[in-house]
N, C-alpha and C positions, 0 to 999 in steps of 0.2 A: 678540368683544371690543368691536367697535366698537355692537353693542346694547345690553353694559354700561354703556357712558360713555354712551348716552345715557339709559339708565333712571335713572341715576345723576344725570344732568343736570337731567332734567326733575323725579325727584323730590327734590331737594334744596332747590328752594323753595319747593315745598310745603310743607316744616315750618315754613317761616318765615312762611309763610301762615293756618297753622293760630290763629295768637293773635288774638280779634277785638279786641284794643282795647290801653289801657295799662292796668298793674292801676289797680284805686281805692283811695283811702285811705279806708277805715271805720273806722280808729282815733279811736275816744273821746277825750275830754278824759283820763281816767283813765290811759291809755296814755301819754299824752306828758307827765302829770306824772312818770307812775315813768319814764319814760327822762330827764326834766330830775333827779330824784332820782340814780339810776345815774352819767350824766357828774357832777353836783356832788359825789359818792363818788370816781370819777375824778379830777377835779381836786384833791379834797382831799389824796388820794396823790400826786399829781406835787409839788405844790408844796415839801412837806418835803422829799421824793425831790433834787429838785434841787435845792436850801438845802444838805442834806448832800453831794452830789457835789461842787457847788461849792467848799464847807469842804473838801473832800481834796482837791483839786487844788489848792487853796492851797495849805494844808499838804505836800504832796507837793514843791511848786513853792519853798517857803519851804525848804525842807529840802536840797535839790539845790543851791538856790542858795548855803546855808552850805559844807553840805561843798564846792564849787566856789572858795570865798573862798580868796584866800593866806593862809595862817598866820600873819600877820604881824596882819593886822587882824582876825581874832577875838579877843573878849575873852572868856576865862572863868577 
């Protein structure tokens, strides 16, 4: 048992040995146009996305807050 944990020991940082370096970036100019392309597709979705979620929680909020009112000061 006790020659397990140490095989186990010794080889565990070996793997973390094995990497010689950081990767490198070899990404082209081309590359990081289409990924600024992709995010500004991204962001064009969010934008409306959250425009309309905001509109229903108004609305939602406007709505609670009627039926909420005493009887007395609604007009219809």
């Amino acid at each position: 048992m006790r020659t397990l944990a140490t095989i186990m020991a010794t080889l565990a940082p070996a793997t973390a040995m094995a990497a010689n370096g950081i990767g490198e970036d070899t990404s082209g100019i081309f590359v990081w146009v289409f990924l600024g392309f992709c995010a500004l597709i991204v962001v064009a979705q969010i934008v409306p996305a959250v425009l309309l979620m905001t509109g229903m929680v108004k609305g939602v909020v406007s709505v609670v807050k009627e039926e909420m009112a005493p009887a007395t000061t609604r007009i219809r």
